[in-house]
N, C-alpha and C positions, 0 to 999 in steps of 0.2 A: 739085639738092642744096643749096639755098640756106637756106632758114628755120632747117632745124639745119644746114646743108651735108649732112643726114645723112639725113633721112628719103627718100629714094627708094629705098625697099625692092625693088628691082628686084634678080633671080637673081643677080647676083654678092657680094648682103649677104644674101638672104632666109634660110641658115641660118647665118647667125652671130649674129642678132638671134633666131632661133629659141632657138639652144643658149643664148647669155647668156639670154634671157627665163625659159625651161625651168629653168636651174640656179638661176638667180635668186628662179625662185617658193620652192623652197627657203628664201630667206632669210625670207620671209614668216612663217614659224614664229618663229622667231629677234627678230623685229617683235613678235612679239603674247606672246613669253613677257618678253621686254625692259617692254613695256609693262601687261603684264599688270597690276601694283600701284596703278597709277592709278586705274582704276575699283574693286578689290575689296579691297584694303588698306586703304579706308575701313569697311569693309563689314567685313572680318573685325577691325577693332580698337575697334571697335562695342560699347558695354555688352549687348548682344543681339545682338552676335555666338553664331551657333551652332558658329565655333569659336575660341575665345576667344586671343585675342594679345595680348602684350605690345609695347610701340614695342620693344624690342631685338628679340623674336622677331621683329615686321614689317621690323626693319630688315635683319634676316639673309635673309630672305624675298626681300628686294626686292635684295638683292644675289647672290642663290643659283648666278643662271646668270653673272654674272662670274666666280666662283668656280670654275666647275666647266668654264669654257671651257678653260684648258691642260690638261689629261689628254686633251681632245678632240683640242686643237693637236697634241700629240704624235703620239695614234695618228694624226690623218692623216699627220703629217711622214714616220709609217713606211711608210702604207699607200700616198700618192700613186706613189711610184719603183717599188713592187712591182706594184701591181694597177691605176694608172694614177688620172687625174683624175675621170675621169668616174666608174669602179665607187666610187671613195670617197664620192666625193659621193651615189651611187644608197646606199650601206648607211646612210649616216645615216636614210631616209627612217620606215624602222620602226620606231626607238626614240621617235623624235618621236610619232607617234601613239600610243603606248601609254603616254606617259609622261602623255601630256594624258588619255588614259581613267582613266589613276590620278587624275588632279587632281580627274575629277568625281564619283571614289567617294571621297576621302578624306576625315575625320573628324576629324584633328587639324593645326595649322599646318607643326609637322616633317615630315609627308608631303607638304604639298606643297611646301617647300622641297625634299625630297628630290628632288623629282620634276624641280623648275625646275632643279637642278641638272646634274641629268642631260641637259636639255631646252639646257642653257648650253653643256656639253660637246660634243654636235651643233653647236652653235654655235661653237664654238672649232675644232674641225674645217672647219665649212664655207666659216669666214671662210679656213683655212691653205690649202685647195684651190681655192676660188672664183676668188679675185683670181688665181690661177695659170694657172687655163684660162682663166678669158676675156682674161687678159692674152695668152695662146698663140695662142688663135683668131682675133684680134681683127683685121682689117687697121688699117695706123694711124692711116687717115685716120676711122676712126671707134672706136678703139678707147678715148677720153675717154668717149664716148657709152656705149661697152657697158658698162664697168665700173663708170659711175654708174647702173647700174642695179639693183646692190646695194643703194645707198644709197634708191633710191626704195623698193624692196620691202620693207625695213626700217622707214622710215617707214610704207608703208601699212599693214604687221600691224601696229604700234604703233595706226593710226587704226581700224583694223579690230574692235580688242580694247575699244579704248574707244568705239564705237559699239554694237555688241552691248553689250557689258558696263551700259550705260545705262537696258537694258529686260531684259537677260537673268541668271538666277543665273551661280554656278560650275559647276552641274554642266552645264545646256544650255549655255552658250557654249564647255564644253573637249569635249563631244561634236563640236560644228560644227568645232572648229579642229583633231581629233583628222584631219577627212577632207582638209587641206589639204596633209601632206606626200604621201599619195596621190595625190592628182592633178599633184603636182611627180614622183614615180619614175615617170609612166605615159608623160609627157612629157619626159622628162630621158632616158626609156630610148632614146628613138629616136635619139639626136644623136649625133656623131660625135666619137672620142675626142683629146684634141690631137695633134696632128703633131709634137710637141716629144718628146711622152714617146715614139711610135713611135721616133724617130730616135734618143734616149738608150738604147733598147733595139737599135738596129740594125736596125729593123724598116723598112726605107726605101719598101715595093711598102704596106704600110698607111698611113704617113703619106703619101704621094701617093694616094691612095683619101681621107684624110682632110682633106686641102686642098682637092682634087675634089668634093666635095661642098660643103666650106666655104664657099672660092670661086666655086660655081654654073659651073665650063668645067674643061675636059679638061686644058688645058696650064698645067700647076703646075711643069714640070721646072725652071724657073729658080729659085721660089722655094722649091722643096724643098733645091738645091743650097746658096740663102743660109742656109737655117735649118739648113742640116746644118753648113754653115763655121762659124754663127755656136756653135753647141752644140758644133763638135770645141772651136772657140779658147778658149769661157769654161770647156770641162771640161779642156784637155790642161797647164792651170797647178797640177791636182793632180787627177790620178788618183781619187783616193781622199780628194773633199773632205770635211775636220774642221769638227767645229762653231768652232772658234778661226778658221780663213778665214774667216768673216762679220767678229771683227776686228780679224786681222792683215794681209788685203789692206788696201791703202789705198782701192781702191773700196769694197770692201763694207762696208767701214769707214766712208766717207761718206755712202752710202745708209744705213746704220744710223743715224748720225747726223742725215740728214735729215729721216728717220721718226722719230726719238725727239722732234724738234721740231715733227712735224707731230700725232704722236700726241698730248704733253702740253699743247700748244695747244687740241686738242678736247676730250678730258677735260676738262682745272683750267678750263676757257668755263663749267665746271659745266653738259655735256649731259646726262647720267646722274642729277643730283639732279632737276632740270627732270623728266625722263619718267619716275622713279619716283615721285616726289612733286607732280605735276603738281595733281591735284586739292587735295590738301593746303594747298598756297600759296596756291591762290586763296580756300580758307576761310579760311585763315591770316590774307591781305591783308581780309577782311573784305568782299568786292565783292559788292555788291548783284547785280551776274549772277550766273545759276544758276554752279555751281563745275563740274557735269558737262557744261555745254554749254560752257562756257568750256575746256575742256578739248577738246573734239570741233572747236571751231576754233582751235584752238591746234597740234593736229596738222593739220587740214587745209587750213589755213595753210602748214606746213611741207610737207609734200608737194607743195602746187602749187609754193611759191617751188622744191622740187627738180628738177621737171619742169621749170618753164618755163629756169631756171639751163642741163638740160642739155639743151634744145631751142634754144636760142635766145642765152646768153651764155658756154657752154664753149668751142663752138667758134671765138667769137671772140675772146674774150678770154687764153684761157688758165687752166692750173688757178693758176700764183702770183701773178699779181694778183688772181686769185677769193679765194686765202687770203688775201694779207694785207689788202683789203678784210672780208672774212667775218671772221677775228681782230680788227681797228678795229672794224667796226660791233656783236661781243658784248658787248668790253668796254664801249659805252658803254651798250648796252641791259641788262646788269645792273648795270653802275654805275646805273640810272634805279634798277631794281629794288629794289637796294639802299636809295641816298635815301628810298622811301619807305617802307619797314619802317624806317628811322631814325627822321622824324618820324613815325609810327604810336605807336614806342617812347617815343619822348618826350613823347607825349600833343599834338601838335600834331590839327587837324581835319583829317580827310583826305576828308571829303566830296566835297567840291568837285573829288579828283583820284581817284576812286573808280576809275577808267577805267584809270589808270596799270599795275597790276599786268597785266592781258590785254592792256593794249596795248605796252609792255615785253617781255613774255615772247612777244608774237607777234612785235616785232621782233624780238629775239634769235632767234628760229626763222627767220626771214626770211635773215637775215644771217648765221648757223651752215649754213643750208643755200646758200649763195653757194658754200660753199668746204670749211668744216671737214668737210660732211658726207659727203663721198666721199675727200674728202683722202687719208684713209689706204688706201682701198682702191685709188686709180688711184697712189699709188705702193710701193704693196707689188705690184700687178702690174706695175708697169714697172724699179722699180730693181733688181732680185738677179739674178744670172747663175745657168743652168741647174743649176753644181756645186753652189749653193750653196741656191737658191730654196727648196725644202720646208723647210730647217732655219731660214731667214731665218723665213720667214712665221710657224712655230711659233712661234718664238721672240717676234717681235713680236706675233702674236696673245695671248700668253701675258701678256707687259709691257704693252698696250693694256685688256684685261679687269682685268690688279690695280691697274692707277692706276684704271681707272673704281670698281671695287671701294672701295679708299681713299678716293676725293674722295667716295663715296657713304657712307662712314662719318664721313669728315668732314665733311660737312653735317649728319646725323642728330645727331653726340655733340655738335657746336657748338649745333646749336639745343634739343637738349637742357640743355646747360649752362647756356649765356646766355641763353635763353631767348628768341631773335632770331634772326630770319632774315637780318636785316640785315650782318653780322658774314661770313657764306660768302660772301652776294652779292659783298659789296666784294671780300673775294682771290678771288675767281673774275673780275673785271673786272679788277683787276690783271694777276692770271697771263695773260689774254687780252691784254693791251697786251706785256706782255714774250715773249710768245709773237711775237703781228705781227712785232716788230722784228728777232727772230733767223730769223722766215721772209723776211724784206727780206736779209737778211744773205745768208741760207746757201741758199734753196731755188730750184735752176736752173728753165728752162721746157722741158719734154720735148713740148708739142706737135706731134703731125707726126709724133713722128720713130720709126724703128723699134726694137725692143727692142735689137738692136748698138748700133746710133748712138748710145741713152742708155748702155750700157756706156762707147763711144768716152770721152762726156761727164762720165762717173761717174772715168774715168782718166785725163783732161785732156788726150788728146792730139788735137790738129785734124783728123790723117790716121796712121793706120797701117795696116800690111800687112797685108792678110788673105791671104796664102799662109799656104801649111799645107804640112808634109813630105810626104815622098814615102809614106811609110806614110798620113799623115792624109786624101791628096787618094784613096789606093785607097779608105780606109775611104769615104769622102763620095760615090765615083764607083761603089761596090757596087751602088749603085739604081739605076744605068741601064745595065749591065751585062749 
């Protein structure tokens, strides 16, 4: 287990790296509608566009699936406790493919904003149940690894979209992407449901079936017992948890906090202006490289820095010094970025630094994928307790999508007004320095440790009791019974 610590996929991980991989391809949709504007948002805002856009249509366009991600948050936050992790995640799969078959008949730009939007909302959904199961499933000695593997599949539909899109229309390339949530429900149907939501239901004889499998051996009774202590303790402080617990506890309260730090730090890095307007920029900047291939290593640049990050320096390092390095090194590669849309502006010769824009924006990808780019997802699946987790992740999936939203609106209306790119760059390197410092500040190191232990840690205390009443220990002791 040394290279990641993690790859020896040997029977005791072989289906948990199954089920994250399986739920994961999922996100892969979600990648390619995120990234979709890149390649075809040039294309359709084209004086021979055949469907003709305006920059504000394009810009609404390119923000569609931000927008349309909380109504999705929601209905998972309903459906995950009722119909469990896994069925929510399996219903998303169909609307995803028919929404992409609308994209490759539609005729006007409102349809396929319509469409993206809808295709956003699957997306807001899948981010609220994703980070939930495979934070459940996960053992902890690799569960850094499983959860970043949201953030690679993301990346890759983004690569995905703008490699096709280089040689393919709209309608062939939303045919090919309509058969990718298909092949994610065919795979996703086999795996086994969390042990978490069993045990919230009482269902004790399936969540030991479903650790059993997970774990690859027979004998799960010790840690079925911990996850059942650990789900009576984080539910028996209220019954009947309100959206206000997220934050009137002082834990949940902290974990929201952390995530509000970790979230706005990724947004205002300006990730979201980057991969919608990606091709854009590099016209923009004037660089004698082609601007579509400049774009095709610009993501797959980002992709490998994400793979190799979590093969090779997650598990040693830890996810907060990965942020607040990945925070320092955006700020300084859009600060570059910036500079040179300054002198560009100011009619200085930028010949001689033609190279700066792709190479800038591929640091910034380099250095966004260290840290920011999973950031949010391995601590939305590590910091919320069981009473509270689906309404946590809603909620945050919902506040993560409208700041990307905004910073996306706010680059479009600035560079519209000033007519400068130069002007976002700068507060997006800013916001990325004051971001690092309050991740220095505030954000602990959960390596290792299990999802209690980050509770223990989220509540300050070194050791406390985990007895349970005489009622709690019959409830926990039903399953072996």
């Amino acid at each position: 287990m040394k290279a990641l610590g993690l790859l020896n996929i040997n029977q005791e991980y072989f289906f948990q790296y199954f089920a994250t991989i399986a739920g994961a391809f999922s996100i892969l949709s979600s990648g390619i509608n995120l990234g979709w504007t890149s390649p075809f948002l040039p294309e359709l805002l084209s004086p021979n566009s055949t469907i003709p856009t305006t920059t504000d249509e394009g810009s609404w366009c390119a923000v569609a699936p931000l927008l349309g991600a909380p109504p999705g948050a929601i209905i998972a936050a309903v459906l995950v406790d009722k119909i469990g992790r896994k069925n929510t995640t399996l219903l998303m799969g169909p609307w995803v493919s028919l929404c992409f078959l609308g994209i490759a008949f539609s005729t006007t730009i409102w349809q396929i904003t319509g469409l993206r939007f809808v295709i956003g909302s699957v997306e807001g959904a899948l981010y609220t149940v994703l980070p939930m199961y495979i934070g459940e499933i996960s053992d902890p000695r690799i569960r850094d690894f499983l959860t970043s593997t949201i953030a690679i599949a993301a990346i890759t539909g983004t690569l995905f979209i703008n490699v096709i899109g280089s040689f393919l229309d709209i309608f062939l390339s939303s045919l090919i992407c309509a058969a990718i949530p298909l092949i994610h429900m065919v795979a996703f149907a086999l795996v086994p449901e969390s042990p978490y939501y069993y045990i919230k239901r009482g269902d004790f004889a399936a969540a030991k079936g479903s650790l059993q499998v997970l774990r690859g051996k027979l004998d799960v009774d010790q840690e079925v017992d911990s996850i059942a202590k650990a789900v009576v303790r984080q539910e028996r402080t209220s019954d009947q948890a309100g959206l206000l617990d997220i934050f009137t506890v002082s834990s949940n309260r902290r974990a929201c906090f952390i995530f509000v730090i970790v979230c706005l730090t990724n947004k205002f890095s300006g990730k979201n202006p980057c991969m919608f307007y990606t091709e854009m920029i590099f016209r923009e900047a004037g660089s004698s490289i082609d601007a579509t291939l400049s774009v095709i290593v610009y993501c797959g640049v980002e992709l490998a820095a994400v793979v190799m990050t979590t093969l090779f320096v997650m598990n040693r390092f830890g996810k907060r010094t990965l942020l607040i390095t990945s925070s320092a090194g955006c700020s300084i590669a859009v600060a570059a970025l910036a500079l040179f849309f300054f002198f560009k502006d100011f009619g200085y010769n930028i010949s001689y630094v033609f190279w700066l824009p792709i190479t800038a924006l591929v640091s910034y990808n380099i250095m966004f994928s260290f840290g920011l780019s999973f950031g949010m997802v391995t601590v939305l699946s590590e910091l919320f307790p069981t009473n509270v987790k689906a309404k946590a992740l809603c909620i945050a999936d919902t506040f993560s999508v409208l700041m990307g939203a905004l910073v996306s609106k706010i680059f479009q209306i600035s560079v519209d007004q000033a007519g400068s790119m130069a002007y976002p760059f700068l507060f997006f390197s800013i916001c990325s320095l004051v971001g690092c410092v309050l991740i220095v500040k505030n954000m602990p190191e959960t390596r290792g440790k299990t999802l209690e232990e980050i509770q223990q840690l989220l509540i300050g205390q070194e050791e406390y009791s985990s007895e349970l009443t005489v009622r709690q220990v019959a409830f926990v002791n039903n399953s072996f019974i």
